[in-house]
C-alpha positions in Angstrom: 0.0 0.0 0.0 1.1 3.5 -0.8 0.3 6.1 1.2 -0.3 9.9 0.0 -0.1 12.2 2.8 -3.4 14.2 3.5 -2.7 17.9 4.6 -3.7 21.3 3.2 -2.2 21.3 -0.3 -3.6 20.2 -3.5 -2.3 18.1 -6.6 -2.8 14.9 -4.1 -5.5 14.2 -7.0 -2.8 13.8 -10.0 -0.7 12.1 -8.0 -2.9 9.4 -7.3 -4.7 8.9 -11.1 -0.9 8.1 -11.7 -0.2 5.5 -9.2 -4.0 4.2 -10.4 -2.8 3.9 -14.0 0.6 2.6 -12.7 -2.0 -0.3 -10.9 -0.8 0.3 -8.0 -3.0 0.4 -4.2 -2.9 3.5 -2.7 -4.9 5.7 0.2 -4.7 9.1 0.8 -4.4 9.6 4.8 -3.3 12.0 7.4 -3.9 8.9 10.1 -0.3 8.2 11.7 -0.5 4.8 12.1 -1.6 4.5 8.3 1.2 6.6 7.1 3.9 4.3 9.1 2.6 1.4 7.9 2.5 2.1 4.6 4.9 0.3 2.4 6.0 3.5 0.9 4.7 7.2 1.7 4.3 10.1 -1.1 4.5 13.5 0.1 3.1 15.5 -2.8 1.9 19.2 -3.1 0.9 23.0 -4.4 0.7 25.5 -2.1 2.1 27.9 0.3 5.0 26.9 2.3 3.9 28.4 6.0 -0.1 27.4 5.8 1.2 23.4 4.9 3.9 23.7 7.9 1.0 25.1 10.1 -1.4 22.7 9.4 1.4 19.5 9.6 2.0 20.7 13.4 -1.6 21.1 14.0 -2.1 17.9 13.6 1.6 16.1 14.4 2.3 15.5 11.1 5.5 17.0 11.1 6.9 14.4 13.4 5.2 11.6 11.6 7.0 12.4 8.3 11.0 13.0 9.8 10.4 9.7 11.7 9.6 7.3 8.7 11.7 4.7 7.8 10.0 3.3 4.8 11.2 5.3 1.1 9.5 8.5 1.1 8.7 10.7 -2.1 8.1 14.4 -2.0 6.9 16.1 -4.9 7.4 20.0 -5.6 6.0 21.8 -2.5 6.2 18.8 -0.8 10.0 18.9 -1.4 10.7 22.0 -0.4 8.8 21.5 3.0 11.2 18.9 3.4 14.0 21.4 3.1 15.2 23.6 6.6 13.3 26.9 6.2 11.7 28.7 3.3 11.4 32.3 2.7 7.7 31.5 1.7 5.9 32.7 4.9 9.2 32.5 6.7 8.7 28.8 7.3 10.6 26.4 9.2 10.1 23.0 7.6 11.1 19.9 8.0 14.7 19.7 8.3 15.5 16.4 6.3 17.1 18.2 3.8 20.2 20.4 4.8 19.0 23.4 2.5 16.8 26.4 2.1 14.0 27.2 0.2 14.2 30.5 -1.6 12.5 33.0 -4.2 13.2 33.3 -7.9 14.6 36.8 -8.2 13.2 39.3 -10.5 14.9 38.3 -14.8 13.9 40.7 -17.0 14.0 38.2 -19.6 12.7 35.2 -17.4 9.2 34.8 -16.0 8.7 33.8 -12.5 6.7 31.0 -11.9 9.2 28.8 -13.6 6.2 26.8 -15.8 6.7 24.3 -17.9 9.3 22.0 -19.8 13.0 22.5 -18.6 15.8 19.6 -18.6 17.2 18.2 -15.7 20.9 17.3 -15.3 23.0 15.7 -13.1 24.9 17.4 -10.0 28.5 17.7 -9.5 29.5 15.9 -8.3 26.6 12.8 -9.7 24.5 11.5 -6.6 23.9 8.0 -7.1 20.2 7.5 -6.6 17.6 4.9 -7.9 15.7 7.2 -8.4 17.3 8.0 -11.5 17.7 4.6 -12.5 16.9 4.0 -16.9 17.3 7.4 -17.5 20.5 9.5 -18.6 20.1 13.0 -15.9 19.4 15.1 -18.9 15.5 14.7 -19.4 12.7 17.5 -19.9 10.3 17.5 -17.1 7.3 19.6 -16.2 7.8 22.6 -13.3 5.2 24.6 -11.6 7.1 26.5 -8.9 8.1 30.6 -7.8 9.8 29.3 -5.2 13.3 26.8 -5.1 15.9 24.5 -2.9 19.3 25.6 -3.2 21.6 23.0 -4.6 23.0 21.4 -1.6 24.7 17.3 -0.7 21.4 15.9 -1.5 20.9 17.2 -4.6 20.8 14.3 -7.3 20.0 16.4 -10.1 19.9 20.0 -10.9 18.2 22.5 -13.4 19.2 25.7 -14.4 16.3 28.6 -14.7 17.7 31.8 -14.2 19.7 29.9 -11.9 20.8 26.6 -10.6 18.6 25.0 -8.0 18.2 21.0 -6.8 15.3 19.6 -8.9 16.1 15.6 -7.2 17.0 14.9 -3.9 17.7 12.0 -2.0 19.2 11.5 1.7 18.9 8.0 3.3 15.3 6.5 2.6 14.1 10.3 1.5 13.0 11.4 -2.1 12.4 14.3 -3.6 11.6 16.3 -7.2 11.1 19.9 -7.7 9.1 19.0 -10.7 5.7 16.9 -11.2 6.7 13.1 -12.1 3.0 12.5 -12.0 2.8 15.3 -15.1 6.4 14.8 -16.8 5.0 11.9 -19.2 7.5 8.8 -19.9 9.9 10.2 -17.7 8.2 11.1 -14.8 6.0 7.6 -15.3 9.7 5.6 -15.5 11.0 7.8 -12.1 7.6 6.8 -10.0 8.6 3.6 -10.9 11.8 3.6 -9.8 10.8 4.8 -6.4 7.9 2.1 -6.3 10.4 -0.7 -6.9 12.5 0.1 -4.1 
């Protein structure tokens, strides 16, 4: 069973018509006991950064998610989350990550939210990570986001739009992707995969 964490943020609904086409059993949950004892835990989400934090510690969330021991996936807000602090709301997140969450700046040329298509490459130096497993670290994938993680340790893979910032993570049995697997077509389809075969 795969469990999708219930808080206050949307695209939980994508995330699981995904895992239903991928055929695989899944629940979305914000019961504890359900989310440790889920064989895996996805962490998804689009919001703000201080409203999700609020409404994790309401409700012990917060605690539930850094003490999981089973692979974990969080997708774009739900990455950042997982990061220290983010300058959205001034939030103090999670902490898994060791790296903040910051604004685009202002590009003249360059429109913040970073929407769309953009390739993802590998860090320097390359993170080993199964989440990357079948594919080359140079794939387009689809973005939704104002705000980003700065690249840090963790950083698997990185994309460059207006500048660099960590678009995979991965730290012991944690995942993450800046971007929208669940939206980025073949290779977002091949990375959910890769994390559901672990």
């Amino acid at each position: 069973m795969i469990a999708i964490v219930k808080y206050n943020a949307g695209n939980i609904g994508s995330v699981t018509n995904a895992l239903n086409r991928l055929g695989v059993e899944n629940k979305v949950t914000d019961v504890p006991a359900e989310l440790r004892e889920a064989d895996k835990v996805i962490f998804p989400g689009v919001g703000e950064a201080s409203t999700a934090m609020s409404y994790l510690r309401e409700r012990g969330l917060d605690l539930v998610i850094q003490s999981l021991t089973q692979p974990v996936l969080g997708i774009c807000l739900g990455m950042q989350l997982m990061c220290q602090h983010s300058e959205e709301g001034d939030a103090d997140c999670l902490g898994i990550f060791d790296t903040k969450v910051k604004r685009f700046p202002q590009n003249k040329g360059l429109k913040v939210p970073h929407m769309g298509w953009n390739v993802i490459h590998g860090s320097t130096p390359m993170k080993n990570s199964v989440l990357m497993n079948h594919l080359d670290g140079s794939e387009d994938v689809y973005y939704v986001h104002s705000y980003y993680a700065q690249p840090s340790a963790d950083a698997v893979a990185i994309c460059d739009y207006i500048l660099e910032f960590a678009s995979v993570m991965h730290k012991d049995n944690f995942y993450a992707t800046q971007f929208h697997p669940e939206k980025s077509a073949k290779v977002g389809e091949q990375m959910l995969k890769n994390f559901l075969e672990l």
